[in-house]
Structure formats: structure tokens, C-alpha cells
N, C-alpha and C positions, 0 to 999 in steps of 0.2 A: 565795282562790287554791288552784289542785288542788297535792295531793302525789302526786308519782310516785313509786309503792312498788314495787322488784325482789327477787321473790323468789328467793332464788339458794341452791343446791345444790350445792356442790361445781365452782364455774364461773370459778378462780382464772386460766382461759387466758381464757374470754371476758370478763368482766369487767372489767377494764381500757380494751378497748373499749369495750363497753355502755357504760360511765363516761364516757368521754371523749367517745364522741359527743353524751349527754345532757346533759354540763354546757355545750355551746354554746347551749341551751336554755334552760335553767332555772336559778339558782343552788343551789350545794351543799344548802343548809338545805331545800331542795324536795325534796329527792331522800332517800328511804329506803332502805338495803338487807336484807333480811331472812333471814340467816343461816338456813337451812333443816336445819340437823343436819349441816354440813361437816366433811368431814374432814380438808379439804385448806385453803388458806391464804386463802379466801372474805372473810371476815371482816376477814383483813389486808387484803386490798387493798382494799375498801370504805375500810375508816379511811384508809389514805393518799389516799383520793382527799376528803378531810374531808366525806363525807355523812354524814348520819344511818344508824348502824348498829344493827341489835337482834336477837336472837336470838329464832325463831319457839318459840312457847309448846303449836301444837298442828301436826298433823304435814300435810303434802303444804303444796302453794301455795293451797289455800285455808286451810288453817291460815295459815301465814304471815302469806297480804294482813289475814285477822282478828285477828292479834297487830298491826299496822302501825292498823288500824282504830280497835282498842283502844287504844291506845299515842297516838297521833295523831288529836286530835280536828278534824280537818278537815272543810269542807264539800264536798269534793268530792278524788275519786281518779283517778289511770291507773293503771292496772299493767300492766306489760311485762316479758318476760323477759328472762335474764341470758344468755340463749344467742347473742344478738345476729342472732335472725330476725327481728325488726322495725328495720326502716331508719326512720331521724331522722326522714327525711319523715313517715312515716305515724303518728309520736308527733307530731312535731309538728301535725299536723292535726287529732288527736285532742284536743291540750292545748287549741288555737283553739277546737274548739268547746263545750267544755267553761267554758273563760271564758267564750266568749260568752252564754254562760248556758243551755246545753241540759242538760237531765237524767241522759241516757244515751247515749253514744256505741258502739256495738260495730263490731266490724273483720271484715272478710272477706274471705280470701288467694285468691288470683287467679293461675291457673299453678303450680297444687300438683301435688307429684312424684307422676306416675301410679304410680311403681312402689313409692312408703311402701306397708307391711304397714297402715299407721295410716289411710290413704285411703277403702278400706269401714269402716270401723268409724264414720269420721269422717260416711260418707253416710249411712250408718245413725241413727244419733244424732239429725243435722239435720232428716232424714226423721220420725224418731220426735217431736221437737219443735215441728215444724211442723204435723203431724198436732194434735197435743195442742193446743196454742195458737193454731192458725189463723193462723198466719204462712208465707212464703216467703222466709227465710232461705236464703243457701246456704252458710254454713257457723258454727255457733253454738263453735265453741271454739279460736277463731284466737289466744285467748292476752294479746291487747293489748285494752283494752277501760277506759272511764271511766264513772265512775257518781260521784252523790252518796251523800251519808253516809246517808240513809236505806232504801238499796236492800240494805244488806249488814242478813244477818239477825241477830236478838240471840244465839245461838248458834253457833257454828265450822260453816260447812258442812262436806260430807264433803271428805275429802282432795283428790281430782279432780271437785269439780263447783263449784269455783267460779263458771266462765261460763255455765253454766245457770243455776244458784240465783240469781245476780246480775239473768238476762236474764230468767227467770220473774219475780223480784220485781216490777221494773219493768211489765213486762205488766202482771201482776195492777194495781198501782198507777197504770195508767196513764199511763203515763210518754210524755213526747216522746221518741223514740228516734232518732239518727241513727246512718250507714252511713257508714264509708270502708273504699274498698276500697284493697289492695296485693300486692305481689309480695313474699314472703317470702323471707328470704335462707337461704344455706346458713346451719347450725349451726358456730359458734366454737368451742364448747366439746366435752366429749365426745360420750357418749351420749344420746339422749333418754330419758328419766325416767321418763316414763308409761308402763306395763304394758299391755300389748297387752290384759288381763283389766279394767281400768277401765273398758270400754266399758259393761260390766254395773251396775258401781256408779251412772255418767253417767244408765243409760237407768233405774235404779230412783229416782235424786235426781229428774228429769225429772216422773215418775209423781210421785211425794212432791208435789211442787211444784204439780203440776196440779190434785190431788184431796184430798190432806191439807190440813184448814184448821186 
């Protein structure tokens, strides 16, 4: 059975939700929360909601989900964020198929804010990946995404390229890959996280992936 890992940052307003939604889901013992260098009460509110809590060992949310990996030897993962942009539905669609025995699941948001600063960066990216891999993807870093234990690499990827490095793996390994698409919600929590400059790290992890063996 997958464990759903929430990498959270400082997200003591969203959180609560995100929890609450998720446990109509899944029971507590499935659910991970992965303390990401909070400064604020993250942490607390995980424990009162009794999921599995731990503190990330290396930095951004692909560090994280790789302390959660590490930590948790499960055959299969979701990971979702703690901002509460992904609606129930589209975890839970992703959990189904994931039981159902698929390999890799990625997500793709649908009605994204023309006016996010993050929007080119994000065409850019998908552009540049599809290019590389010969895929038509339209959008590779929606955030919510399921994989088995074999697709994450034996090293910490870099800070922000987890859903690359994860979606390369699988390629490479041939992976049965499915799609669900959704409508992502507004953010609960504060600010978004990602550095307008990670685009650069994304499109050089991307390159690593395609050509580095």
C-alpha cells in the first residue's frame, strides 16, 4: 500500500486542512508529514493530527520526499503538498491508481493562473522536457505525483527537481505512466516557496537526466 508523504514548510494555516481532508482517505499511519526547516508550528500540528512526523535530513521537497523514502521503506509513494492546491479528488485518483498496480502516475493542472510570474517559466521547462524525452506532456511539475520505490534515485535529488528527476527515471526505465488531470486550488498557506531562479536548476537537472548516465 502507497504512503502519502507532505512535504511542508512552514504551513501551520494550511495544514490542518491538507490533514483533514486526507485522513477521509487514508488512515493516519499512511500519511507522512516531512518537516522541511519550519519555523513556525508545522510540526505541531502534524503530531496532533497522529501522522507519521520527521524532519527532512536534506534541503527543498525533494530532499524531503528522499528523507520520507529513506526513512520509509514502502513500495510505492504520492506526494502532495501542504498548501492545499491539490483537491481530495485528484489525490484520491491518484491513490486508485497507484493500488491498482500502475507504476507511475503524474498530474497535470488544468485552468492555471494566466497571470502567475511562475506560468512561463513553468512552459519553458515542460517545453524543454518534452523536447529531450519525446514526450507531450503539458505540464511536468504540478507537484502531486505517485511513483514506486524504484523510480527515486539512490542519491537526494536537487532541491526543486524532484518531478523531473522522478518523471525522467521512469521514462528511462520504462515505466507504464498515467495522467490525471485537475483544477488546482488557491494556496492556504502563505507564500509560494519556489524561487522564480529555480527554473535554471529544473532545466539543468532535466539535461543531467537525459544525458548523464
Amino acid at each position: 500500500m502507497c504512503l502519502i508523504v507532505i512535504p511542508a514548510r512552514d504551513e501551520e494555516r494550511s495544514l490542518p486542512i491538507v490533514l483533514s481532508e486526507i485522513l477521509r482517505l487514508v488512515d493516519a499511519d499512511r500519511v507522512v508529514v516531512v518537516d522541511s526547516f519550519s519555523v513556525d508550528k508545522t510540526a505541531e500540528v502534524a503530531t496532533s493530527f497522529g501522522v507519521r512526523t520527521i524532519v527532512a535530513k536534506y534541503p527543498g521537497k525533494a530532499g524531503a520526499v528522499f528523507t520520507a523514502v529513506k526513512t520509509f521503506k514502502e513500495p510505492c509513494y504520492i506526494v502532495m503538498d501542504a498548501d492545499g492546491e491539490h483537491p481530495l479528488a485528484a489525490v484520491e485518483k491518484v491513490y486508485d491508481l497507484m493500488r491498482g498496480g500502475s507504476d507511475f502516475v503524474k498530474t497535470e493542472r488544468v485552468k492555471l493562473n494566466r497571470r502567475s510570474p511562475y506560468l512561463i517559466g513553468n512552459k519553458v521547462i515542460t517545453f524543454a522536457f518534452n523536447m529531450l524525452f519525446g514526450t507531450r506532456f503539458s505540464d511536468v511539475l504540478s507537484g502531486l505525483v505517485g511513483f514506486k520505490r524504484q523510480y527515486m534515485p539512490s542519491q537526494p535529488p536537487s532541491p526543486n527537481c524532484l518531478e523531473v528527476t522522478l518523471l525522467a527515471k521512469a521514462l528511462l526505465m520504462n515505466a507504464k505512466i498515467d495522467v490525471v488531470n485537475y483544477i488546482p486550488r488557491d494556496r492556504l498557506g502563505g507564500k509560494k516557496k519556489v524561487r522564480l531562479g529555480a527554473g535554471l536548476e529544473i532545466l539543468r537537472c532535466i539535461l543531467k537526466e537525459r544525458f548523464v548516465r
